[in-house]
C-alpha positions as a Markdown table, in Angstrom:
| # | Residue | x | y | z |
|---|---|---|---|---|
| 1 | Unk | -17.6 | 7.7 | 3.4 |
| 2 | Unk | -15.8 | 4.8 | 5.5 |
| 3 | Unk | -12.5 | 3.7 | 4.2 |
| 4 | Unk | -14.2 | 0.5 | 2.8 |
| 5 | Unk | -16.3 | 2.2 | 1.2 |
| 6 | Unk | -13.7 | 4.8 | -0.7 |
| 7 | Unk | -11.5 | 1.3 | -1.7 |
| 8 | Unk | -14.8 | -0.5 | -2.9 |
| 9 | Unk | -15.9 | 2.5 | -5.1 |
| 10 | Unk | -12.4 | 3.4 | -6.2 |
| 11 | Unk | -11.9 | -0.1 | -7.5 |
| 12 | Unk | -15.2 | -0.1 | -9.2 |
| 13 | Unk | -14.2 | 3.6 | -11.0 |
| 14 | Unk | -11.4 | 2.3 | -11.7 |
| 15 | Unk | -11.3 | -1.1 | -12.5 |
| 16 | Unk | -8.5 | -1.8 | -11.0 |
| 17 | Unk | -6.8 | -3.0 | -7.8 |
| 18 | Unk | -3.2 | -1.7 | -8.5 |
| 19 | Unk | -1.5 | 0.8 | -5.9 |
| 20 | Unk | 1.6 | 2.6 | -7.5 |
| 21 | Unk | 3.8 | 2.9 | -4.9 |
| 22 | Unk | 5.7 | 6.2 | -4.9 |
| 23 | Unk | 9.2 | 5.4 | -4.1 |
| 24 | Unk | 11.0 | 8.7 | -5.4 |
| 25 | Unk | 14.9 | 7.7 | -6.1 |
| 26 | Unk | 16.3 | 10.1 | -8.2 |
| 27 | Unk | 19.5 | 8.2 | -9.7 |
| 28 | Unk | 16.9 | 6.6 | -11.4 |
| 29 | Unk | 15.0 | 9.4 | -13.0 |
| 30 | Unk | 15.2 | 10.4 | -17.1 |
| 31 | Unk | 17.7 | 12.6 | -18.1 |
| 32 | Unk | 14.5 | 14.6 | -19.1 |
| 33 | Unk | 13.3 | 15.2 | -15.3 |
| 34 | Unk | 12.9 | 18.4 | -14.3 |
| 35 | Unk | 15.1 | 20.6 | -12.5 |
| 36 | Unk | 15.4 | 21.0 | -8.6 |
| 37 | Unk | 14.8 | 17.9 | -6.5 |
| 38 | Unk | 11.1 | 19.0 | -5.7 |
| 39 | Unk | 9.8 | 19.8 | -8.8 |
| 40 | Unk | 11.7 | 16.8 | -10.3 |
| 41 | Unk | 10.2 | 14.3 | -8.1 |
| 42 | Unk | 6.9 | 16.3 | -8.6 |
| 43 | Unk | 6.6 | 16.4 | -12.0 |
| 44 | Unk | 7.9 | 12.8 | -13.0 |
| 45 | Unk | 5.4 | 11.0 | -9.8 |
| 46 | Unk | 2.3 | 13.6 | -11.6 |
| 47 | Unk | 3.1 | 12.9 | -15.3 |
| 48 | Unk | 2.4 | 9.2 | -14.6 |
| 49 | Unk | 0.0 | 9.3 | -12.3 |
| 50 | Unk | -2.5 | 11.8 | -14.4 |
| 51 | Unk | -1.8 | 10.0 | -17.7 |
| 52 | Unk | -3.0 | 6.9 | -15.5 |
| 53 | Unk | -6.3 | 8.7 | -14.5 |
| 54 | Unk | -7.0 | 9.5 | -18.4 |
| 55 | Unk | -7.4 | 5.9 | -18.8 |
| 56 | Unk | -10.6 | 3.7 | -18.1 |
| 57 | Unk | -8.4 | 1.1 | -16.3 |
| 58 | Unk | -5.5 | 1.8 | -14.8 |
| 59 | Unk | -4.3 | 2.3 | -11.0 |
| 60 | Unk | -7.0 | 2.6 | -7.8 |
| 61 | Unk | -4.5 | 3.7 | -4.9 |
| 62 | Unk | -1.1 | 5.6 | -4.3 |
| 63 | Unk | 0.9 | 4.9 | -1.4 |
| 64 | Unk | 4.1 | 7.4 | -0.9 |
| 65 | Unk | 6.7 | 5.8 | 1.0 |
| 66 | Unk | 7.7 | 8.4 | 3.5 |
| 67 | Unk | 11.4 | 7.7 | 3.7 |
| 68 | Unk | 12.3 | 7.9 | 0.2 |
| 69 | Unk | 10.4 | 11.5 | 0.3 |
| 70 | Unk | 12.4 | 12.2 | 3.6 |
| 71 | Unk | 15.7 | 10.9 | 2.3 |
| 72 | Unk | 15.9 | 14.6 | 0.0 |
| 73 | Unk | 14.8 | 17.0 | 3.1 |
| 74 | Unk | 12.4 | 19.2 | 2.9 |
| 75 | Unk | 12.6 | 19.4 | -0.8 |
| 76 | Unk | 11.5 | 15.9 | -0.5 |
| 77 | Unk | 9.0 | 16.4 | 1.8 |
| 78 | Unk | 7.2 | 19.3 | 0.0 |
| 79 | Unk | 7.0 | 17.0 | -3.1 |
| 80 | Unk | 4.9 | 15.0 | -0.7 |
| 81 | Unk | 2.7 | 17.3 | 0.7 |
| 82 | Unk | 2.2 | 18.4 | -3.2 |
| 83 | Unk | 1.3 | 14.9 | -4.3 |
| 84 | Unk | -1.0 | 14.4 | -1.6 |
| 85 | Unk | -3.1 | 17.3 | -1.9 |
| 86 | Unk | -2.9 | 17.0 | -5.8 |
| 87 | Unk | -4.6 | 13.4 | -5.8 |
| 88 | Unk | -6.7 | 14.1 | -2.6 |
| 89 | Unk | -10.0 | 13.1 | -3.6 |
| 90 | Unk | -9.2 | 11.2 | -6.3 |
| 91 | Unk | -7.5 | 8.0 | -5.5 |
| 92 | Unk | -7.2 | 6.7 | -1.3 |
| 93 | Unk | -3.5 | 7.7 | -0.9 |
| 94 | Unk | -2.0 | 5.4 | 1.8 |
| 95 | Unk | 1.3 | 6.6 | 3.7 |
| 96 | Unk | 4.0 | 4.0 | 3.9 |
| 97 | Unk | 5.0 | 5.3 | 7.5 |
| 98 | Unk | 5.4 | 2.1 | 9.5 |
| 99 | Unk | 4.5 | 3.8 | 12.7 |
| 100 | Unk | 4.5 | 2.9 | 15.9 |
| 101 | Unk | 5.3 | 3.7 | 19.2 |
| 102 | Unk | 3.3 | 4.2 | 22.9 |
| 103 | Unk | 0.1 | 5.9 | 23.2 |
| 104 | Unk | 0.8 | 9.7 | 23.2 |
| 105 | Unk | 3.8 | 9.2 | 20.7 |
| 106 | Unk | 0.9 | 7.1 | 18.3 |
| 107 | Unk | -1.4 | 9.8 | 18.6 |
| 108 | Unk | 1.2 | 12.3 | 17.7 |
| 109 | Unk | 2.1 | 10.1 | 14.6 |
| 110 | Unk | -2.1 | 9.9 | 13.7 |
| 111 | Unk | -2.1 | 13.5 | 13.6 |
| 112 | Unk | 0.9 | 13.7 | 11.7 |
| 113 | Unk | -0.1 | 10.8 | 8.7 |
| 114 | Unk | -4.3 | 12.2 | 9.0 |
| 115 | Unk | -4.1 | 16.1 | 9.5 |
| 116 | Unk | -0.9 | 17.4 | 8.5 |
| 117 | Unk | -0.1 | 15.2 | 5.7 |
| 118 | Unk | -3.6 | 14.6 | 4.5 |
| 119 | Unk | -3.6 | 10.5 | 4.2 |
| 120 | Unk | -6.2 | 8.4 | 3.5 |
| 121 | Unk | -4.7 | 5.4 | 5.6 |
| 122 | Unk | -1.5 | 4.7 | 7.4 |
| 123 | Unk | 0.8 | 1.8 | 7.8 |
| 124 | Unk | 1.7 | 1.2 | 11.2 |
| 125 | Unk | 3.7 | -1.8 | 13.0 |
| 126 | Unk | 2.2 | -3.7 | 15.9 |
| 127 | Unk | 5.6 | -4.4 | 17.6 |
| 128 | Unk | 4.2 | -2.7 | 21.0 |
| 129 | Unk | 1.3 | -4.1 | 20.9 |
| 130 | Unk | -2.7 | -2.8 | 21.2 |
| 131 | Unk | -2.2 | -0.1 | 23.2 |
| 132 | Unk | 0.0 | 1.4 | 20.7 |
| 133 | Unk | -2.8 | 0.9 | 17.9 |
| 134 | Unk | -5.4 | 2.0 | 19.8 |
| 135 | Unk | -4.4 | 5.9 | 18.5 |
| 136 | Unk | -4.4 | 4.9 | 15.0 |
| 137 | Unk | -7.9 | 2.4 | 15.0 |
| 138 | Unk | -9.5 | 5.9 | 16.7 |
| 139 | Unk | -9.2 | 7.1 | 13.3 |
| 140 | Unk | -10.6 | 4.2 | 11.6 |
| 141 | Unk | -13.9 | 5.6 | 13.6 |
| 142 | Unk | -13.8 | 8.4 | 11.6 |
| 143 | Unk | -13.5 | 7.2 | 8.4 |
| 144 | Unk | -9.7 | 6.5 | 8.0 |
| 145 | Unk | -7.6 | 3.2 | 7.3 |
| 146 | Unk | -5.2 | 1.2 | 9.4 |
| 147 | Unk | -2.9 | -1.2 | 7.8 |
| 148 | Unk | -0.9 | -3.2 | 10.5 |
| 149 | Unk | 2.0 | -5.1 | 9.2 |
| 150 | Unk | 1.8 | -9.0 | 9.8 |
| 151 | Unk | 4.0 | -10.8 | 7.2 |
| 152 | Unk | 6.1 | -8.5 | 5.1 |
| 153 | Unk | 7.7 | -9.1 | 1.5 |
| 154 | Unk | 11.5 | -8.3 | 2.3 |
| 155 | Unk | 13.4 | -11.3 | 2.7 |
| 156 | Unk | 14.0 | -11.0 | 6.7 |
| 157 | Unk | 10.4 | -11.3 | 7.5 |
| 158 | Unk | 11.0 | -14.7 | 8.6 |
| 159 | Unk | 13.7 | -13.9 | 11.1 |
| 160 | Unk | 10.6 | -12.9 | 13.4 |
| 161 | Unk | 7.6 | -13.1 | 11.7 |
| 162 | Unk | 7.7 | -16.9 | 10.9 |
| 163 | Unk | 9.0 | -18.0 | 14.3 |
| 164 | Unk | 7.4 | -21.0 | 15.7 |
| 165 | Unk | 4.9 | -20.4 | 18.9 |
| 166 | Unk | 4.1 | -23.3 | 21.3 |
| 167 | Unk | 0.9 | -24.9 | 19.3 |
| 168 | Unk | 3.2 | -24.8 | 16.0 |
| 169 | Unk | 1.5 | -21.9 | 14.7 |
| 170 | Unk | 4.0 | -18.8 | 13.2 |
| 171 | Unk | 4.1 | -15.3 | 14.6 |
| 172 | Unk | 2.0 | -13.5 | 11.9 |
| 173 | Unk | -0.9 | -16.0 | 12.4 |
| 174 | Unk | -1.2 | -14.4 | 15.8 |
| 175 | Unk | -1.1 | -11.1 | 14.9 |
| 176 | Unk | -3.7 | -12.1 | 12.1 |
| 177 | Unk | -6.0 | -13.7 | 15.2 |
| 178 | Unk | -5.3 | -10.1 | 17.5 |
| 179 | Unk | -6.7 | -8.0 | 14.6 |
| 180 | Unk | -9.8 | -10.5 | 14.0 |
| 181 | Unk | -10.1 | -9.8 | 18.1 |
| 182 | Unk | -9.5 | -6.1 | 17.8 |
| 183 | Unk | -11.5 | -5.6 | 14.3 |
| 184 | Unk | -13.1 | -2.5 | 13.6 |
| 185 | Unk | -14.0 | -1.6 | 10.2 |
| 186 | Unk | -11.0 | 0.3 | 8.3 |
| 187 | Unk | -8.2 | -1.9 | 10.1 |
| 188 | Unk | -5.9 | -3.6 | 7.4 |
| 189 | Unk | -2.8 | -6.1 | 6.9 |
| 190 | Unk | 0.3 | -5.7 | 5.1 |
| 191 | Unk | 0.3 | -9.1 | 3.6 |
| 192 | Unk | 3.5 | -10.0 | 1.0 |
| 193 | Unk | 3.0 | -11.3 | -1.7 |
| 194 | Unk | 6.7 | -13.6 | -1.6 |
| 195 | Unk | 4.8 | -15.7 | 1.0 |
| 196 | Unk | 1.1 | -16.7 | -0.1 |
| 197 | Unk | 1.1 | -19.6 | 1.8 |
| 198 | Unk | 1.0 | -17.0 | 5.0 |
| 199 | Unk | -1.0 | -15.1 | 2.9 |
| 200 | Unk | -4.2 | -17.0 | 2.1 |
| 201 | Unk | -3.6 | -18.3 | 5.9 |
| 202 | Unk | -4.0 | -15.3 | 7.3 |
| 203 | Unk | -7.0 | -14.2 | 5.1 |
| 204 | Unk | -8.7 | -17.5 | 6.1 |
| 205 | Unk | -9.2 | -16.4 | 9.6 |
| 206 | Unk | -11.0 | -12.9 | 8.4 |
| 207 | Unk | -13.4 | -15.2 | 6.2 |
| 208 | Unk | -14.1 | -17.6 | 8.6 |
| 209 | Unk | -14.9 | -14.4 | 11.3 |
| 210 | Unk | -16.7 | -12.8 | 8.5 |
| 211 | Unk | -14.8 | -9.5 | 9.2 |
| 212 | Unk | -14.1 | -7.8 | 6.2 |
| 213 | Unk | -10.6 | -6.3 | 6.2 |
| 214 | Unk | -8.5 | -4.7 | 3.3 |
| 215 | Unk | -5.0 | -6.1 | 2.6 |
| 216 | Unk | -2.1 | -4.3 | 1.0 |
| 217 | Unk | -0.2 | -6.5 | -0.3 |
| 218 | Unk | 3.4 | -5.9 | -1.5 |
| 219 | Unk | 6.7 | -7.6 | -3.3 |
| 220 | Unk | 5.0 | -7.5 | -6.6 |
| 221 | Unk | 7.6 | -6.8 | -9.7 |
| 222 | Unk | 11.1 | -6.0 | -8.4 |
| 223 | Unk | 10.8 | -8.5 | -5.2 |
| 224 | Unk | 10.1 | -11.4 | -7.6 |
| 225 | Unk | 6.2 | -12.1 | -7.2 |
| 226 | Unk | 3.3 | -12.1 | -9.6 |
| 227 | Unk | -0.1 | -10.2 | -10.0 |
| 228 | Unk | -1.4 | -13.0 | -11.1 |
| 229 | Unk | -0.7 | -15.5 | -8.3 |
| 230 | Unk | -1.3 | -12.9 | -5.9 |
| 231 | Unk | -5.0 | -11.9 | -7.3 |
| 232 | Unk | -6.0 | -16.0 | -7.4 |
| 233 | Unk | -5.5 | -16.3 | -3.8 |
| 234 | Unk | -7.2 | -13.2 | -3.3 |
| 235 | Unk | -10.2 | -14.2 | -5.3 |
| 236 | Unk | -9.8 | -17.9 | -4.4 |
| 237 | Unk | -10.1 | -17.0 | -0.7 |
| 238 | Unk | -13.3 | -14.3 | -0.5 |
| 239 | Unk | -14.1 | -13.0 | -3.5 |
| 240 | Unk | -16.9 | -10.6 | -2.3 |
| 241 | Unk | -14.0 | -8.6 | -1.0 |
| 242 | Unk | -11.4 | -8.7 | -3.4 |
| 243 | Unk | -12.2 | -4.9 | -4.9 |
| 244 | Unk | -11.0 | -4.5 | -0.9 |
| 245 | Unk | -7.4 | -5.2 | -1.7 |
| 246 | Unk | -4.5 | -3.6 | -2.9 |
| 247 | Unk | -1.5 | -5.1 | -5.0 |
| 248 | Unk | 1.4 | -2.7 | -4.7 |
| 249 | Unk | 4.3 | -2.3 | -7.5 |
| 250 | Unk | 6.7 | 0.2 | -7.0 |
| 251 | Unk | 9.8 | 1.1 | -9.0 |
| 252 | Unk | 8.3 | -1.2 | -11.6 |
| 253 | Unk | 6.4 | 0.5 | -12.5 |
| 254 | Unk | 7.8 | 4.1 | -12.1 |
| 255 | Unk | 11.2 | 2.8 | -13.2 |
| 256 | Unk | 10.0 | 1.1 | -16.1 |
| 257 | Unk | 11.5 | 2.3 | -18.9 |
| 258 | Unk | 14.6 | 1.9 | -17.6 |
| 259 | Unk | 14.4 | -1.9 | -18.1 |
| 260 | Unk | 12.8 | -1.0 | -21.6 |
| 261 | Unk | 16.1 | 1.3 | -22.2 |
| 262 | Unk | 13.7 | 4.3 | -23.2 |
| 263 | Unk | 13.4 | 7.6 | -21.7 |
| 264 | Unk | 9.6 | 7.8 | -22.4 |
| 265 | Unk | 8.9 | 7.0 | -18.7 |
| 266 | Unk | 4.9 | 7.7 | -18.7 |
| 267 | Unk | 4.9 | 5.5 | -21.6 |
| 268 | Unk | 6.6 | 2.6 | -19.9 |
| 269 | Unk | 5.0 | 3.0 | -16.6 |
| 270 | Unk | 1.6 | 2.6 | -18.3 |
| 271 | Unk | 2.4 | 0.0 | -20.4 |
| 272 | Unk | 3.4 | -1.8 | -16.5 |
| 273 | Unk | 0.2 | -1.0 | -14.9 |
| 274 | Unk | -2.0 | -2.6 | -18.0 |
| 275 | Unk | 0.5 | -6.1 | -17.9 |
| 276 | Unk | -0.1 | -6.2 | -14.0 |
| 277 | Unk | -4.1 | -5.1 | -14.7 |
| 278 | Unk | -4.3 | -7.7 | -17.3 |
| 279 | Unk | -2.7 | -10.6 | -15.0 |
| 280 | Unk | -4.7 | -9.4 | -12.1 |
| 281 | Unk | -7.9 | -9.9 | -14.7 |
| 282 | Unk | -12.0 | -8.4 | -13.7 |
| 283 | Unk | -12.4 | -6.8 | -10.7 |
């Protein structure tokens, strides 16, 4: 199975085009967390995660942000590996890596994200530029996802991203246009959701190619933007390949019930994912 394929019929299982981003931050965990920081960050990421698969509509992705597994050691890092091979199979697990670098050091980092760690798809930047992707688009050949950053959520995207080239158009509208050049099936954006301006730009020149290509978008919940408003330009734009996509929330929804003030975490993490299902609205 291509990775279009595995996003198309996880959405369709699922219902859903939520990824739960696993950001594990342990100042943040219930004073009913486990003990030791691997089995902590184990057990609380699992508990939600598998009361989430009981239900007929709930989450269709995972994506582990590396550095906040890496930030506790190896401790943190064998919670990883665990979580990955756990969910294997069952939900497309994309590692929040942000690699990149030149083209034996990219194919060091494919082997690192596809065979050691077990991913379904990799984020990667395009700073260097195509010969530094080539490494990770290899893999798409072979059934595995690329997602290429091009206009991020965090607030200094636009220090870079938005700058202005010499027919007015911004940065990320040119890495949009390389992609639709280099396009093989499995290739992705990281598309924020704090701009969707840029974002329904940038889908625009997929549609108009008739390329299909998966988006993961982030900066829903704590970075201020909505499901809602995310899934209408999504829809608005292609809607054939909106079960394609992925919205991404992160701490809130694993942090939930700390805005709730409760320390039934699974609870408020679920409660999360149905509000953002329910904005998001049919797949």
């Amino acid at each position: 199975m291509g990775y279009l394929e595995l996003l198309s019929s996880s959405a369709q299982e699922r219902q859903s085009i939520v990824c739960f981003g696993l950001d594990p931050d342990l100042s943040q965990f219930p004073a009913t967390a486990a003990q030791g920081t691997e089995e902590k960050i184990t057990s609380f990421f699992s508990q939600i995660i598998d009361a989430s698969l009981a239900e007929p509509k709930s989450i269709s992705a995972l994506k582990p942000n590396y550095a906040y597994f890496a930030q506790y050691g190896f401790d943190g890092l064998r919670a990883l590996k665990s979580l990955v091979e756990r969910y294997s199979g069952k939900l497309p697990i994309i590692l929040d890596a942000k690699r990149g670098d030149i083209g034996k050091s990219s194919a060091a980092y494919a082997a690192e994200a596809f065979d050691f760690w077990g991913a379904d798809a990799l984020t990667v930047s395009p700073y260097m530029g195509h010969d530094s992707l080539l490494p990770f688009f290899d893999r798409c050949k072979k059934g595995k996802g690329v997602y290429v950053l091009c206009r991020t959520s965090n607030p200094g995207a636009s220090d870079f991203q938005s700058l202005r080239l010499e027919d007015g158009r911004q940065l990320f509208s040119e890495v949009a246009r390389k992609l639709e050049k280099w396009h093989i099936n499995g290739v992705g954006m990281v598309m924020g959701a704090t701009a969707p301006d840029e974002l329904e730009a940038a889908m625009w020149v997929f549609y108009d190619a008739k390329k299909q290509l998966p988006l993961l978008v982030p900066g829903v919940g704590a970075q201020g933007a909505s499901a809602a408003g995310t899934a209408k330009v999504l829809k608005n734009v292609w809607p054939e390949a909106f079960p394609l996509h992925r919205i991404n929330s992160s701490s809130a929804i694993a942090y939930a019930h700390r805005k709730k003030g409760t320390d039934d975490f699974v609870g408020a993490a679920l409660s999360e994912i149905k509000r953002m299902n329910g904005e998001i609205g049919k797949v």
